[in-house]
TINULUM-115484 format. One record per residue (C-alpha): x, y, z; residue in one letter. Coordinates in pm, 1 decimal, always signed. Layout:
<rs>
<r X="X" Y="Y" Z="Z" aa="A"/>
...
</rs>
This chain:
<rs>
<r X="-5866.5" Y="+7788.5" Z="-11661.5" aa="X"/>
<r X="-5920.3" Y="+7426.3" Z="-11698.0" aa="X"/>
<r X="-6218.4" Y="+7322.5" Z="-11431.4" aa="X"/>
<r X="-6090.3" Y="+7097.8" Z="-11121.0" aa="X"/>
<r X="-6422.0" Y="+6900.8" Z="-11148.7" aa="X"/>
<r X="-6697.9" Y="+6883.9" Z="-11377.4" aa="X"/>
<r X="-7023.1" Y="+6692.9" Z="-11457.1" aa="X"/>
<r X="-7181.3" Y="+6654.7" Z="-11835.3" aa="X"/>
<r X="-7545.4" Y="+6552.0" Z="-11841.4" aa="X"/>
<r X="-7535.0" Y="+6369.9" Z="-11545.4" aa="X"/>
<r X="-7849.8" Y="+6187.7" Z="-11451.1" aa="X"/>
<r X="-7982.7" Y="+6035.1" Z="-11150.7" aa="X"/>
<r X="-8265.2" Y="+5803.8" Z="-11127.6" aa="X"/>
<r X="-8464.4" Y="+5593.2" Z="-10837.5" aa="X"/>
<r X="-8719.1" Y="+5373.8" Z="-10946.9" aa="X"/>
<r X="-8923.8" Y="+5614.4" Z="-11152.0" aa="X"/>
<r X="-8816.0" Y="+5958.9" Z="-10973.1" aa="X"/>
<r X="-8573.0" Y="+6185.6" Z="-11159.2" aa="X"/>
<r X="-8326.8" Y="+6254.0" Z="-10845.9" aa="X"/>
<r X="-8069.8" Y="+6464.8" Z="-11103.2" aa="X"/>
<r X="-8126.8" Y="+6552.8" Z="-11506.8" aa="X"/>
<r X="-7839.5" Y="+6648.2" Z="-11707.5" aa="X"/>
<r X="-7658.0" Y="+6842.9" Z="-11460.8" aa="X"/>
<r X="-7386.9" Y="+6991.5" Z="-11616.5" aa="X"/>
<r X="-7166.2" Y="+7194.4" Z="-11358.6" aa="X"/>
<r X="-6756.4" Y="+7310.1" Z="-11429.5" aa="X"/>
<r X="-6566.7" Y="+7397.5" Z="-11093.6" aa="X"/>
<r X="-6231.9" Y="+7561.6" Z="-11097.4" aa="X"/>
<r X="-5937.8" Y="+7487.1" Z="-10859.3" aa="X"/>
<r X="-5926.4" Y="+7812.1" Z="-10730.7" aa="X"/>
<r X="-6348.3" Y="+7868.4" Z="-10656.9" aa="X"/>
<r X="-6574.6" Y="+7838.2" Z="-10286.2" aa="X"/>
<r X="-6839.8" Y="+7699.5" Z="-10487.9" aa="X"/>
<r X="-7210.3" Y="+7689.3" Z="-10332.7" aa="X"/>
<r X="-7506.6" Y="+7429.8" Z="-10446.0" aa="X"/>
<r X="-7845.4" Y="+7567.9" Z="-10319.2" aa="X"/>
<r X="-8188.5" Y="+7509.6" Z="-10402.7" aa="X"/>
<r X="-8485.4" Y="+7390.4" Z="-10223.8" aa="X"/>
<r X="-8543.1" Y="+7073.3" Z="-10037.8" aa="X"/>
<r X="-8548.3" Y="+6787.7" Z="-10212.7" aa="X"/>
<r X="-8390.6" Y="+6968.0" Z="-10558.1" aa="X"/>
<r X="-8137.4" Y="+6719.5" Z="-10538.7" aa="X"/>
<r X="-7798.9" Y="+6888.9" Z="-10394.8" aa="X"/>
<r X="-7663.2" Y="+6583.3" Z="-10187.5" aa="X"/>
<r X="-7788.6" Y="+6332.0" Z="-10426.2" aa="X"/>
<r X="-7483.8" Y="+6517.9" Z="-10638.2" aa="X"/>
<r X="-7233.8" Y="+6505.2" Z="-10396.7" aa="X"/>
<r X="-7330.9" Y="+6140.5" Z="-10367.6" aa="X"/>
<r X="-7254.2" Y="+6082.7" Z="-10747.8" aa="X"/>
<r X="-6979.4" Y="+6310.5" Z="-10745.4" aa="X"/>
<r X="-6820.9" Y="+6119.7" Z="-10477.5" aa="X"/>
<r X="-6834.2" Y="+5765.1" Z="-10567.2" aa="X"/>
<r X="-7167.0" Y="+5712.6" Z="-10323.9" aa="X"/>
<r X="-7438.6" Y="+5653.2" Z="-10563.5" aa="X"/>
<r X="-7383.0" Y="+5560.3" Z="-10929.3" aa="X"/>
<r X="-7535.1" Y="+5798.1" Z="-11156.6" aa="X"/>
<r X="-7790.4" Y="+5654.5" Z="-11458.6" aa="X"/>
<r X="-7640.4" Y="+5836.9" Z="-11672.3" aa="X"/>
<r X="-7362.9" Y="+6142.7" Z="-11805.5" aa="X"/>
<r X="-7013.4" Y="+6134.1" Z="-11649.1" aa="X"/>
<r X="-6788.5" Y="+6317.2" Z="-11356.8" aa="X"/>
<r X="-6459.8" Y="+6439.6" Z="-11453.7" aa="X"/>
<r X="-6214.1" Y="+6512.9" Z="-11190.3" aa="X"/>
<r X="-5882.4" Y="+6684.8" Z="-11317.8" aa="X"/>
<r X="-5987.0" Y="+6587.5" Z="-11673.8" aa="X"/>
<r X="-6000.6" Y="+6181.2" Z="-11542.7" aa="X"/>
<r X="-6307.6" Y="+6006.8" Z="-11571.6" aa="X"/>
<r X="-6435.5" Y="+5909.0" Z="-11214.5" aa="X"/>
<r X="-6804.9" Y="+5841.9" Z="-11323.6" aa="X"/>
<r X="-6785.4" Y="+5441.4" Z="-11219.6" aa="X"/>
<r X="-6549.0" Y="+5439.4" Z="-10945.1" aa="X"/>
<r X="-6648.6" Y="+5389.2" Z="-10561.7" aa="X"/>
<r X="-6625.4" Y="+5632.4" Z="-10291.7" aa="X"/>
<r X="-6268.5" Y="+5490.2" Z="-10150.3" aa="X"/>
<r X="-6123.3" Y="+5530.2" Z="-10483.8" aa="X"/>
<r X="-6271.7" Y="+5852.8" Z="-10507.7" aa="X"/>
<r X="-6126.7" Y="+5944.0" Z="-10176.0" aa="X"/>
<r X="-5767.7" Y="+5840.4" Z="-10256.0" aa="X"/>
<r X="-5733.8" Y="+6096.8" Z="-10560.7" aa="X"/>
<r X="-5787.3" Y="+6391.8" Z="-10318.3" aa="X"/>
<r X="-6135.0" Y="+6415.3" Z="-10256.6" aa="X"/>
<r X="-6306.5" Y="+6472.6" Z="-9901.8" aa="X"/>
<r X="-6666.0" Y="+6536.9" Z="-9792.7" aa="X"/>
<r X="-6846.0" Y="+6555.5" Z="-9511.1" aa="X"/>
<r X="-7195.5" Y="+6456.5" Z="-9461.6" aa="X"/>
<r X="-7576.3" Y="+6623.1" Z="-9346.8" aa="X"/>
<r X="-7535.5" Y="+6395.3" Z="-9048.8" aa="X"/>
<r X="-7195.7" Y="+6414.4" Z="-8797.1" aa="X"/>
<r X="-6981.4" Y="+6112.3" Z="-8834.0" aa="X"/>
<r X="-6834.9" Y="+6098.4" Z="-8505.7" aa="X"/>
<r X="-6671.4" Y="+5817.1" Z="-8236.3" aa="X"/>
<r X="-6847.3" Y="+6000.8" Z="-7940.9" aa="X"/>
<r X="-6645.3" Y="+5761.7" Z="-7704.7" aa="X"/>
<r X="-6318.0" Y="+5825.2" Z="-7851.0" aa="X"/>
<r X="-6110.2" Y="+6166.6" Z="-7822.1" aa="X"/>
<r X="-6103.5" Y="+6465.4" Z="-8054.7" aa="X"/>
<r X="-5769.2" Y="+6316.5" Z="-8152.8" aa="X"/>
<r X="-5832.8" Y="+5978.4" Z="-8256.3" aa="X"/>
<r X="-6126.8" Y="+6112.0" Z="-8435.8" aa="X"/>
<r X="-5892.2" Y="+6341.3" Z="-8634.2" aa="X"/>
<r X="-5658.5" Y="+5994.5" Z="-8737.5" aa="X"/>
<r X="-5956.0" Y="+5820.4" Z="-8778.7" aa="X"/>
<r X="-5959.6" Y="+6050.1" Z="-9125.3" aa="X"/>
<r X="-5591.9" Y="+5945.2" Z="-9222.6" aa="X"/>
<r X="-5619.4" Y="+5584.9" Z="-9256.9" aa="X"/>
<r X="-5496.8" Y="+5649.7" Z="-9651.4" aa="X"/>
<r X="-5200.0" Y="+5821.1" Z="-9529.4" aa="X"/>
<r X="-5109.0" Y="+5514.2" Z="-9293.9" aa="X"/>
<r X="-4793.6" Y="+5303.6" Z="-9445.5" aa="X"/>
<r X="-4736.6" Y="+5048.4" Z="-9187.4" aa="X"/>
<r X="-4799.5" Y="+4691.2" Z="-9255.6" aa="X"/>
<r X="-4875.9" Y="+4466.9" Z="-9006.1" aa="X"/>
<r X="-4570.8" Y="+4360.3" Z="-8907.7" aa="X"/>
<r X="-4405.9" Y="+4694.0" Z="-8878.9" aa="X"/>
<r X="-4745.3" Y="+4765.4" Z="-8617.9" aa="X"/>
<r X="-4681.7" Y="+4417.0" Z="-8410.8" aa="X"/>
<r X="-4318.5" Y="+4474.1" Z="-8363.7" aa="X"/>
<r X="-4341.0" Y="+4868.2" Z="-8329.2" aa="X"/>
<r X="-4016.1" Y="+4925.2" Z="-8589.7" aa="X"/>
<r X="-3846.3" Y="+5266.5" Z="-8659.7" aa="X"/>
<r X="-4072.7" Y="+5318.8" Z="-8962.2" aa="X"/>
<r X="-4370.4" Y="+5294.7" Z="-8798.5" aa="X"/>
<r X="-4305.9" Y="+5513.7" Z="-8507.1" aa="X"/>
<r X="-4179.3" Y="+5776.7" Z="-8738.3" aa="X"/>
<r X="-4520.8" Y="+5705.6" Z="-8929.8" aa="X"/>
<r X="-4723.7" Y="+5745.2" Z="-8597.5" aa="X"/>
<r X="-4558.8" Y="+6066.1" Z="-8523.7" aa="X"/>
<r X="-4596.3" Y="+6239.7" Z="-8842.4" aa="X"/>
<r X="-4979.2" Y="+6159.8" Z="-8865.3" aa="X"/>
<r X="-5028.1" Y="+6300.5" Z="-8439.2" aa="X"/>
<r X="-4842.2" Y="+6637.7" Z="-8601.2" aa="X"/>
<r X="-5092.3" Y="+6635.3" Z="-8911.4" aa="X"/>
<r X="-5363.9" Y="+6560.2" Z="-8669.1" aa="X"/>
<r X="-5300.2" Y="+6873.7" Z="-8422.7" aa="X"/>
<r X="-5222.8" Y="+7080.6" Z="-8688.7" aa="X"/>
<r X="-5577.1" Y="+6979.5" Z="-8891.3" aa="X"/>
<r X="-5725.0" Y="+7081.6" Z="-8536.0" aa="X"/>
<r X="-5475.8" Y="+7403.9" Z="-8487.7" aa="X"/>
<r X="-5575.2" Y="+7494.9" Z="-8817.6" aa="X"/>
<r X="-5987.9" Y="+7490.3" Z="-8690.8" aa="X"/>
<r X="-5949.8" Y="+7620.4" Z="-8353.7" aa="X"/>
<r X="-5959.3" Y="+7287.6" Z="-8166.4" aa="X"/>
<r X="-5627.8" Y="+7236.0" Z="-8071.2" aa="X"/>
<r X="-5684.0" Y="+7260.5" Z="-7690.7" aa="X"/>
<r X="-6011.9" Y="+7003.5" Z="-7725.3" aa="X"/>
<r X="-5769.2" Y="+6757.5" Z="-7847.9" aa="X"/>
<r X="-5755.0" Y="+6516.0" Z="-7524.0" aa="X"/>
<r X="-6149.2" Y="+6560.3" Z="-7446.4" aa="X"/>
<r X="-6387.2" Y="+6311.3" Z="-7555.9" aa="X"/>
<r X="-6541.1" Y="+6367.4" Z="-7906.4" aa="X"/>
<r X="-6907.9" Y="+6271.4" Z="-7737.1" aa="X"/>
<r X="-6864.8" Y="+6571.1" Z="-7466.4" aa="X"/>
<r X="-6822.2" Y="+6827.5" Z="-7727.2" aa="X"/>
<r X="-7123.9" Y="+7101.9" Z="-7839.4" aa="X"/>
<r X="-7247.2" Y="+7031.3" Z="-8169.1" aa="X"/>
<r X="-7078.6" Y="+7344.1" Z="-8347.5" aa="X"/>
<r X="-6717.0" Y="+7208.8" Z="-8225.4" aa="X"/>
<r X="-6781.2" Y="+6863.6" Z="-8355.3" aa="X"/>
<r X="-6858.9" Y="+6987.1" Z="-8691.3" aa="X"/>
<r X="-6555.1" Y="+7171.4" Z="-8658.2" aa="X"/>
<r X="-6383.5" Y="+6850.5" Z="-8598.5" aa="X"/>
<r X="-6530.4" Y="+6693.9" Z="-8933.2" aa="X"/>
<r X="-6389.2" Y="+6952.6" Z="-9094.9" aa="X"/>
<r X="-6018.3" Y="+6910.5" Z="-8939.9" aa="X"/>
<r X="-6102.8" Y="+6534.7" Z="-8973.9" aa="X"/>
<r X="-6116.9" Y="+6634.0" Z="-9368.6" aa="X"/>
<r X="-5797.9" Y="+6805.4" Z="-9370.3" aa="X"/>
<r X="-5616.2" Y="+6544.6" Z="-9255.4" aa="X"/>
<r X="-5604.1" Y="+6375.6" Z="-9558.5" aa="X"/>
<r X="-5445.2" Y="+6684.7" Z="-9718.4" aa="X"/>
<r X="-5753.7" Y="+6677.1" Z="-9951.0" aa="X"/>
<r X="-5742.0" Y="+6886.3" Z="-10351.6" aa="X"/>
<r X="-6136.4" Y="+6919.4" Z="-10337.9" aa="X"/>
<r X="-6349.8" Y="+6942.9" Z="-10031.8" aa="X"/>
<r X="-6738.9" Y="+6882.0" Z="-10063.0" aa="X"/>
<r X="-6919.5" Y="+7024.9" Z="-9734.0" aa="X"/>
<r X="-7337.7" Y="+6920.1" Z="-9706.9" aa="X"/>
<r X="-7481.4" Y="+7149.5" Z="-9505.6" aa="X"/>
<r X="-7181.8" Y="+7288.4" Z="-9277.0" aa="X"/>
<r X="-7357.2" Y="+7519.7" Z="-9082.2" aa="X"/>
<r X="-7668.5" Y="+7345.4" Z="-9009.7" aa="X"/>
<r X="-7798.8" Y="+7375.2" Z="-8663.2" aa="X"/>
<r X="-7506.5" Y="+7571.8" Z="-8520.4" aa="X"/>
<r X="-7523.9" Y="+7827.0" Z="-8295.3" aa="X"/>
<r X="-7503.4" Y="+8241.5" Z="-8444.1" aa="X"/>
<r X="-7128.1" Y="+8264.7" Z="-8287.1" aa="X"/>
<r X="-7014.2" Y="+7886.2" Z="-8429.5" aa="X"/>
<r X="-7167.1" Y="+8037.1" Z="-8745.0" aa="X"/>
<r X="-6906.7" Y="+8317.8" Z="-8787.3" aa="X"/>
<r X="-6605.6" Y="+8073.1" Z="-8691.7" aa="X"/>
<r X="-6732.6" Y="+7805.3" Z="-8916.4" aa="X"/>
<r X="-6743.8" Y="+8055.7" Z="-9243.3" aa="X"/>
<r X="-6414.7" Y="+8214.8" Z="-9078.5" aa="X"/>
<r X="-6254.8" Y="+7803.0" Z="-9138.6" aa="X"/>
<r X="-6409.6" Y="+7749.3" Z="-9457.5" aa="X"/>
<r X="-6277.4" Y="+8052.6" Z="-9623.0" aa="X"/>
<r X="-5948.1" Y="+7999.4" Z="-9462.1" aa="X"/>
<r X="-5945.6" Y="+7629.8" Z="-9595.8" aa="X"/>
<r X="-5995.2" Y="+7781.3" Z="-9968.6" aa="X"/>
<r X="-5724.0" Y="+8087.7" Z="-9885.3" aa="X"/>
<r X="-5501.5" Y="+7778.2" Z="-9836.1" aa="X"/>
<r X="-5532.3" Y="+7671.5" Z="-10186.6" aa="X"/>
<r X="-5796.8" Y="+7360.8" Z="-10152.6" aa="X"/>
<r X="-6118.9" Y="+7394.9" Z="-10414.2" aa="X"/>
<r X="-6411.6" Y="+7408.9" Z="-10155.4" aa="X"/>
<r X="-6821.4" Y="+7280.8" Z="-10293.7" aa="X"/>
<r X="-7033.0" Y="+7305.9" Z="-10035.0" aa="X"/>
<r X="-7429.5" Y="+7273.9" Z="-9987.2" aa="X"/>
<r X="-7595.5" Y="+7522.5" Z="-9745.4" aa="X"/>
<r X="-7939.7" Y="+7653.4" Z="-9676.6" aa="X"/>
<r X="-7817.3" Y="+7955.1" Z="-9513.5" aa="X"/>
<r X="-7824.2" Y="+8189.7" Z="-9851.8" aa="X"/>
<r X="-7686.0" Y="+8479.3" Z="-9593.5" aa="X"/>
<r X="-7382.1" Y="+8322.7" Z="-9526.2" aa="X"/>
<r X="-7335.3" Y="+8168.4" Z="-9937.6" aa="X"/>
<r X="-7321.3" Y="+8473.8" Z="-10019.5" aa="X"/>
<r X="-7069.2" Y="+8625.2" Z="-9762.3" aa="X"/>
<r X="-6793.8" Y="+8346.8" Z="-9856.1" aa="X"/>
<r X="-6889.1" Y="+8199.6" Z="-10222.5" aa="X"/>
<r X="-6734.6" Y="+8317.8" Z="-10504.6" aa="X"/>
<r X="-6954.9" Y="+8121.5" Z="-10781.9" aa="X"/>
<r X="-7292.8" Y="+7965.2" Z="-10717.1" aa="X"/>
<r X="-7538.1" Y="+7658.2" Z="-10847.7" aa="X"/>
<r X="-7858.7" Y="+7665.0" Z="-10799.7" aa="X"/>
<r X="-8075.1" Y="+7337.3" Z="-10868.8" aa="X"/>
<r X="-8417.7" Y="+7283.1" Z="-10856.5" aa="X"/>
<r X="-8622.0" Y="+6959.0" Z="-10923.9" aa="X"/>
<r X="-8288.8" Y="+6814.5" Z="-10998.7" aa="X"/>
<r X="-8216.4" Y="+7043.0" Z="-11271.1" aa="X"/>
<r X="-7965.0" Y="+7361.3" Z="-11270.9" aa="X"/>
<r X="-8149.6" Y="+7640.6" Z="-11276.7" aa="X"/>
<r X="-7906.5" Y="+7887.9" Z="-11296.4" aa="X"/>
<r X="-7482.4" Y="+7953.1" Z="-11207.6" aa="X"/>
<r X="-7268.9" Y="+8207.0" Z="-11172.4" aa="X"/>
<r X="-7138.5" Y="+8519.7" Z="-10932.0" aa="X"/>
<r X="-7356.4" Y="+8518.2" Z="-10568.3" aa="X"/>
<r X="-7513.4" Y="+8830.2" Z="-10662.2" aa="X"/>
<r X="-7631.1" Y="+8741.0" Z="-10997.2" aa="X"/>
<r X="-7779.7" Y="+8433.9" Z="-10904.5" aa="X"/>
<r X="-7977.2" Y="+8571.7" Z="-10615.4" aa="X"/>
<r X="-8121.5" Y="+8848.3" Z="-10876.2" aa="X"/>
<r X="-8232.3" Y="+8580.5" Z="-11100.7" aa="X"/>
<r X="-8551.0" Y="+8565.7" Z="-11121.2" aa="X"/>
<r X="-8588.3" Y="+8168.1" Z="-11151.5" aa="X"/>
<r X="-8379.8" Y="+8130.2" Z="-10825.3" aa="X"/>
<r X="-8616.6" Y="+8355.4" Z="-10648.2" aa="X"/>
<r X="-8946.4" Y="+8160.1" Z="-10754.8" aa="X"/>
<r X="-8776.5" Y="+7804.4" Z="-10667.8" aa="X"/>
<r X="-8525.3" Y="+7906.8" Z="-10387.0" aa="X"/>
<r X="-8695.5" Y="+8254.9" Z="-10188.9" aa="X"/>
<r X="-9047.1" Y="+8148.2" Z="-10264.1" aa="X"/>
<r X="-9165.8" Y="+8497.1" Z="-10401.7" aa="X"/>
<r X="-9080.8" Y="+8791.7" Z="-10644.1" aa="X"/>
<r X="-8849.5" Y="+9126.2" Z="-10469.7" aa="X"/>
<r X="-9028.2" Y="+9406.6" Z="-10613.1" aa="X"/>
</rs>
């Protein structure tokens, strides 16, 4: 099967620190992919290259076989590809809602003038993204949050949110950092419960996450990098035997 994205050699550098060296990753259409490794082995410094954030120093991205090494994260975003981030991008003073169409501003086809004077077009336009918009937040559990201020919800629901704010867009590739970060044991369950739903549904998922319990509950292929370098791929249960990932990533030898 032809990989959905892929990295050759790719190469990251910052002054004189080696952030990535030749990663070279393949990621089917139809795989949860998981990036682990210790902090500071360079995971998001990849999603930022592989999604038009940082420009790499060197080797290329490939996204269904196109070349996407030198383009910038909008352009990125318009072939199908949707991340979130370590940090929750959210309008705490607008509603769950508008938060939601706040992630479908590439799906928008009114000009101007159609918005000033309110034509046919546009209202049919405004109506089709509301339906995408409670059906992104059906589809996560948040459908009854919808009127509430984004500010007033707990921190498991708003990452909830991003995710639904993802789907909007009708994404082919979803990149999650750290989705389960700081969540509660119970927002845990329903956040892996989403995530494997969203790949059921067809969509490629890549996601970074510290929690090695839950990678290996919903991944079906993993990367492990350390010191910017992969240091090994492949099933969940082979890479958590291998005996580099458990010196870099656990810290000490199973006996």
């Amino acid at each position: 099967m032809t990989a959905l994205l892929s990295t050759v050699d790719l190469s990251l550098q910052f002054g004189g620190v080696n952030a990535l060296s030749g990663v070279s990753l393949s990621i089917e259409s139809n795989s949860l992919h998981s990036i682990i490794g210790p902090n500071g082995a360079g995971k998001t410094s990849l999603f930022n290259c592989l999604t038009g954030y940082y420009q790499p120093t060197g080797g290329s991205v490939l996204f269904a076989d196109r070349d996407i090494t030198k383009m910038g994260a909008a352009d990125v975003a318009a072939l199908g590809i949707r991340r979130t981030f370590q940090n929750i991008r959210v309008f705490p003073r607008m509603s769950v809602l508008e938060n939601i169409l706040a992630g479908a501003h590439l799906l928008a086809k009114s000009n101007l003038y159609s918005i000033l004077v309110g034509t046919p077009e546009f209202r049919r336009n405004e109506r089709s993204l509301h339906e995408r918009a409670m059906a992104s937040l059906e589809f996560v559990g948040l459908a009854p949050q919808a009127a509430k201020l984004a500010g007033d919800l707990p921190y498991g629901m708003r990452k909830r949110m991003e995710l639904a704010r993802v789907l909007i867009a009708d994404p082919k590739l979803v990149l999650l950092d750290e989705p389960a970060a700081g969540v509660s044991s119970v927002e845990r369950e329903e956040l892996s419960r989403v995530i494997s739903r969203i790949h059921t549904n067809g969509i490629c998922v890549v996601l970074i996450e510290h929690d090695v319990e839950l990678v290996m509950e919903i991944a079906t292929d993993v990367t492990v990098l350390d010191n910017g370098r992969v240091i090994a791929t492949g099933l969940p249960h082979d890479v958590r035997t291998n005996p580099d990932v458990i010196r870099a990533y656990m810290g000490r030898s199973r006996k």
